[in-house]
C-alpha positions in Angstrom: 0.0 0.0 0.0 1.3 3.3 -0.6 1.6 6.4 1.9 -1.7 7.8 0.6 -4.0 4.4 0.9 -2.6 4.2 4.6 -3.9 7.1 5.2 -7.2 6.8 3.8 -7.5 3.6 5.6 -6.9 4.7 8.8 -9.5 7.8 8.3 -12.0 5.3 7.3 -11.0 3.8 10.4 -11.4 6.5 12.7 -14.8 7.4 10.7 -16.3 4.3 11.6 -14.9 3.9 15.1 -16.5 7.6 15.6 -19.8 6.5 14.2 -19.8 3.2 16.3 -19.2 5.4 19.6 -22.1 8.3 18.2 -24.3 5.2 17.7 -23.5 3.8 21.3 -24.1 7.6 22.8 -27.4 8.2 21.0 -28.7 4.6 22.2 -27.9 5.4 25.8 -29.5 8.4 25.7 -32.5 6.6 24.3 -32.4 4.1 27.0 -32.1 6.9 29.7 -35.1 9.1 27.9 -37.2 5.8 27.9 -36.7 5.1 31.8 -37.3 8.8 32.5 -40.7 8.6 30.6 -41.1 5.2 32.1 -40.8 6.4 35.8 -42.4 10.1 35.3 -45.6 8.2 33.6 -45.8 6.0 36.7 -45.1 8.7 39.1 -48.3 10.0 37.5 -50.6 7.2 37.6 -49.3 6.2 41.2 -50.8 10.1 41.6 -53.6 9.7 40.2 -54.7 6.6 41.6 -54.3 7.7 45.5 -55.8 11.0 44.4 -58.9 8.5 43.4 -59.1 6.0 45.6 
């Protein structure tokens, strides 16, 4: 391979190892928006419920 392949390859590298860690980031944020919804929803009906009972 010459200089300028070697290059390239490694900046595809780098591209795709930054794309795997945006990928990773963007799913945890998912995961954390799901469990806020998920505990703020029942926070609500738990709420609700005692306010009805």
């Amino acid at each position: 391979m010459t200089d300028l392949e070697n290059r390239v390859a490694r900046e595809r590298e780098e591209i795709v190892a930054r794309v795997a860690s945006f990928r990773a980031t963007q799913q945890k944020f998912e995961r954390d928006r799901q469990e806020y919804y998920d505990n703020t929803l029942g926070n609500v009906w738990s709420g609700l419920q005692r306010k009805s009972a």
